[in-house]
C-alpha positions, 0 to 999 in steps of 0.5 A: 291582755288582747291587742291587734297590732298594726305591723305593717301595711295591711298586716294586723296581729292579735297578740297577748301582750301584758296589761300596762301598769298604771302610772303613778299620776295616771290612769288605767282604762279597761276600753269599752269600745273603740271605733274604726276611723278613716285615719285608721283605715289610711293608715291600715293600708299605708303602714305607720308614719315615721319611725314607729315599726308597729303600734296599738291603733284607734283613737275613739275610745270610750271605757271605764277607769280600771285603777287610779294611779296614787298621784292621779287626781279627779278620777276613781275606780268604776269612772265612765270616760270618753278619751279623744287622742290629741294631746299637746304640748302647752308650750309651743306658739299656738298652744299659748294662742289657744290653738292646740289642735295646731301644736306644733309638737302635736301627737295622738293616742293610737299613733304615737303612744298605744291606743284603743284597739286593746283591752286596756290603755293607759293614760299618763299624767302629761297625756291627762294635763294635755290630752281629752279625757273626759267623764261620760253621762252615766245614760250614754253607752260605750258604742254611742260616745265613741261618735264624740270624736268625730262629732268634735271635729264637725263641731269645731269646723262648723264654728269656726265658719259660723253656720248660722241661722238660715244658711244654705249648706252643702256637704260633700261626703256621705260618710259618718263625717258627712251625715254629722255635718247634716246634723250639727248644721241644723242644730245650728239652724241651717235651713237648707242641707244638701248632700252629694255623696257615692257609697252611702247614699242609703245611709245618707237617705236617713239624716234628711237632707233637703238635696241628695246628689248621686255622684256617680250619675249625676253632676253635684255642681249642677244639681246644687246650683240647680236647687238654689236657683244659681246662687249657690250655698253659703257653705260649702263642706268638703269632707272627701280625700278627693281632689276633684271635690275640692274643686267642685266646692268652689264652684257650688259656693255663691259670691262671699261663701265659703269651701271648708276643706275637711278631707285630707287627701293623700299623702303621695298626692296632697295637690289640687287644683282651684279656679283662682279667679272664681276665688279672686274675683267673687271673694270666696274663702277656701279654709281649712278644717282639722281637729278640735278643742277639749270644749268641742269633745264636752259639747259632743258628748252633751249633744249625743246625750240630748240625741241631738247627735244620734249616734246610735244611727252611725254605728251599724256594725260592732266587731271583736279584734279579730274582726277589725280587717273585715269591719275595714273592708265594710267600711271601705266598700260602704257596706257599713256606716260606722264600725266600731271594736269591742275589745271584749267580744 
């Protein structure tokens, strides 16, 4: 089969590799689509973590089930299936907690085992047990449900800070990441929507949101605090890797709201810095958000089957695995939305 393979920092392969065989209690996947996430990008650039040398990357995988191992149970031949690539343990203290997207022994498909940057990946029986793989509406397109993934997480974040029924809310990021925020905080019944963005603002135009904020000439915290007439946003979303946005999230929360610190920042410069006193003093949350739960990735493949989620929207570019370094570089230089690899183009 066909494969990109990261080696090194900015040093993508295509190599003809074998097909991998299909594990007695797994299956094998002949991968649809895989779509180009901003983790893949870091990595992209930075090399690999750890001691892994080189590695099959992409993680947001939708395809068929291409043969069933003779243990494997609850999939057959011809199966549409959406995979997200966490897998735990089950047995550290959050996985008893039902906190899996913290496990302790927490790993990925596309980083710790090959992933779908290939044409066919395969899933063993403890990736099945512990892992997301999930049957796909049979109407849902491989390119749409690659957007489950992401969609998981924003799911999951939105839950856990209950954005409800006429909230304000403001999303810092114009990326995919950022315009699912937009749209699953009015699924849950935001009234208001605000965006500040750089790179997308076009893109961004299309999901609506009340208050478009161009970071570049204009002051996000100004022009937000403007629109709400000083109080500020119940929510605040912070869905860049950037540390000056985190702190521009404090300042645009109103007394008793709550930033969401959704964009990791880089690895050789993970600090920032926050006006504690603002925190202490009007009792604003700060949390984090990583991750997501088996439910999230079901519930993101309903809504994207309900176009509650338009996924289709996100997608601007579909490239074959000789093409993955230029859909990079779209992606990077905002000339593109989404980009997604077809394995088979």
């Amino acid at each position: 089969m066909r494969a990109s393979v990261l080696v090194g920092p900015r040093q993508l392969e295509l190599r003809e590799i074998d097909t991998p065989t299909t594990p007695i209690d797994g299956i094998l996947v002949r991968v649809m689509a895989c779509g180009i996430c901003g983790s893949d990008i870091r990595s992209f650039e930075s090399g690999l973590r750890g001691d892994i040398s080189e590695q099959v990357m992409g993680h947001e995988i939708a395809g068929t089930v291409e043969d069933v191992g003779p243990q494997a149970e609850g999939f057959k031949r011809g199966d549409k299936v959406a995979i997200a690539p966490d897998v735990c343990c089950g047995e550290c203290f959050y996985c008893k907690k039902g906190w899996v997207n913290l496990c302790d022994n927490h790993r990925m498909i596309g980083t710790h085992w090959p992933g779908g940057f290939a044409q066919f990946l395969s899933v063993d029986g403890y990736m099945l047990k512990h892992g997301m793989v999930h049957h796909m509406p049979d109407e849902l397109s491989f390119v749409d449900a690659t957007m489950s993934e992401p969609a998981s997480s924003v799911l999951a974040c939105q839950e856990n800070i209950n954005v409800s029924l006429g909230d304000t809310v403001a999303i810092i990021g114009d990326g995919p990441i950022g315009c699912l925020h937009i749209e699953v905080a009015r699924a849950r019944g935001a009234s208001r929507v605000f965006m500040s963005g750089l790179h997308r603002l076009d893109f961004a135009e299309e999901f609506h949101p009340d208050l478009l904020v161009d970071a570049g000439s204009q002051d996000p915290v100004r022009e937000i605090l403007n629109a709400t007439k000083g109080l500020g946003v119940d929510h605040c979303i912070v869905a860049t890797p950037v540390a000056d946005t985190q702190r521009q999230g404090v300042e645009i929360v109103r007394k008793r709201g709550t930033v969401v610190l959704f964009g990791g920042l880089p690895r050789t410069d993970p600090m920032t810095t926050l006006n504690g006193n603002k925190i202490h003093y009007e009792e604003i949350r700060v949390v984090g958000a990583f991750s997501y739960q088996a439910r999230h990735h079901r519930l993101a493949l309903d809504l994207i089957r309900s176009k509650k989620i338009s996924a289709s929207k996100y997608v601007t570019r579909v490239v074959s695995l000789t093409e993955i370094e230029e859909g990079i570089r779209m992606a990077q230089q905002g000339d593109a939305m989404k980009v997604v690899v077809d394995p088979w183009r």
